[in-house]
N, C-alpha and C positions, 0 to 999 in steps of 0.2 A: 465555428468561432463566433462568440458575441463580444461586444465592447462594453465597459464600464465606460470608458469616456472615447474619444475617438484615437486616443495614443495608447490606452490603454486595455491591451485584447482580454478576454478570459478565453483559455483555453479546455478542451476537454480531452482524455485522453480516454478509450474504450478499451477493455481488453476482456475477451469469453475464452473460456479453455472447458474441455471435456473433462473429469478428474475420472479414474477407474478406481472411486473410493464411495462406499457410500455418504447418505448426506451428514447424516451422525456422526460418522467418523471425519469428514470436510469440516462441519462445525466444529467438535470440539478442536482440531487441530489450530484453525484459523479466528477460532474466538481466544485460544488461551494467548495472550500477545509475547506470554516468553516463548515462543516460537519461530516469532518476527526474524530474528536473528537466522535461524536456520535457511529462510528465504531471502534474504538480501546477501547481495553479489559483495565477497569477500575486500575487495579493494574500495570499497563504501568505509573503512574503517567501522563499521556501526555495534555501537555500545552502549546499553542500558544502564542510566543512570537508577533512575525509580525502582521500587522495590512492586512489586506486580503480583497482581491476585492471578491464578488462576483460567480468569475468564473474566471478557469484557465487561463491564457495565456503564450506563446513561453516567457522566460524570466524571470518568476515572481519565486520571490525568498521566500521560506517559510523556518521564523526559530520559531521550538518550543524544548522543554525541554519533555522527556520520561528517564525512567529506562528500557530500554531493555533486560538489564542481571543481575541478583542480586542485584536488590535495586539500581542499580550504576546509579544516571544523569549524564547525560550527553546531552549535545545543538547536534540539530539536525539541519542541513540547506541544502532544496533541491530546487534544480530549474527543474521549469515546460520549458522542452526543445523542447518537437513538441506537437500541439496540431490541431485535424484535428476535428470542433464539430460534433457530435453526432457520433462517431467514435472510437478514440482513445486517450488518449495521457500521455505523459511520462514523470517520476520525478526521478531527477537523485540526487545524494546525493551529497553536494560541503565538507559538515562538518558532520561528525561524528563518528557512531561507527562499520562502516564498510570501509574493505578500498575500495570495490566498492559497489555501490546500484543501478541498474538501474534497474527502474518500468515501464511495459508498463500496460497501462488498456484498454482492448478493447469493444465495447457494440456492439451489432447484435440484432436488432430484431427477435424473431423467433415465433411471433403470434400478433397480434393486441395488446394483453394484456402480452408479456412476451419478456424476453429482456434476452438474455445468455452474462453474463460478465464473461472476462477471464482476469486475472492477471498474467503473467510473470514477474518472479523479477531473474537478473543475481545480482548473489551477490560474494564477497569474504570475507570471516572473517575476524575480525582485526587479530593482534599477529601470524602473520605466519604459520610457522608449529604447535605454539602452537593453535591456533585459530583450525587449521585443524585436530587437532586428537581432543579439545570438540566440533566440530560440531555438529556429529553422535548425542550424549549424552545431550547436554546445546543448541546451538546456532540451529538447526534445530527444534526441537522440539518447540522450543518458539516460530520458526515462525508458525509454524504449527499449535501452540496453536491461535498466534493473527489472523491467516485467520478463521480458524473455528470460532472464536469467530462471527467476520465478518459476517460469514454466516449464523449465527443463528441469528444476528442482522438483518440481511435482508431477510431472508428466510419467507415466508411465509406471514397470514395476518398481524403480527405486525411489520414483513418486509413493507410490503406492506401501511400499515399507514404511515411507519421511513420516508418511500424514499417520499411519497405522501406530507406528511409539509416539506417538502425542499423548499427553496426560500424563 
């Protein structure tokens, strides 16, 4: 953890997972973003407002509607800011309920058939110092919950079907 100011942390959250998919089939599944929905934990409410291409690009602006903390909607809108295909690339938060979001997702092949995806998210909570002391308790935990969820959507063979109907 590093600080913007001395009340205000940035936080970083890491998460690597194995995928039993190759990287081609990794990319296209997690560049196309009407997917997103497939991987986030049902009780998020999460719903795509924007009409959406296909596949990411430098630019492309996505707004949907989620409850990320107690029940609360709140409109979410991030832009796809670097995108390098079958690589990496990154979603930055313009509107909502963080006051920073910056998402990197990176893919490596690491066998013919398996593909290591790694998510870095630098975040800071909203409400200040208030935000910073429920982190610990309320606002880490929940992401914690929505990655595993993630990985249990994609892990394995019903992983491996999820990511396979993509496109």
């Amino acid at each position: 953890m590093s600080r913007v100011t001395e009340s205000v942390p940035i936080y970083t959250l890491t998460r690597t997972q194995t995928v039993e998919a190759p990287l081609e089939v990794c990319w296209r599944f997690f560049s196309d973003p009407r997917n997103l929905a497939a991987i986030t934990p049902p009780d998020l409410g999460f719903e795509i407002v924007s009409a959406l291409p296909g596949v990411v690009h430098p630019g492309l602006m996505i707004e949907y509607r989620v409850r990320p903390l107690l029940g609360v909607r709140v409109t979410w809108l991030t832009e796809i800011t670097h995108v390098e295909p079958g690589r990496y690339f990154v979603d930055e938060q313009r509107v909502g309920p963080y006051r920073v979001w910056h998402h990197e997702h990176f893919f490596e092949s690491v066998g013919a058939d398996r593909t290591e995806c790694r998510d870095v998210v630098h975040y800071v909570p909203p409400f200040g110092v208030l935000g910073g002391l429920v982190h610990p308790w309320l606002i880490r935990p929940r992401l914690e919950a929505i990655f595993a969820y993630r990985a249990r959507r994609i892990g394995g063979a019903d992983g491996a079907r999820l990511l396979a109907g993509a496109g």
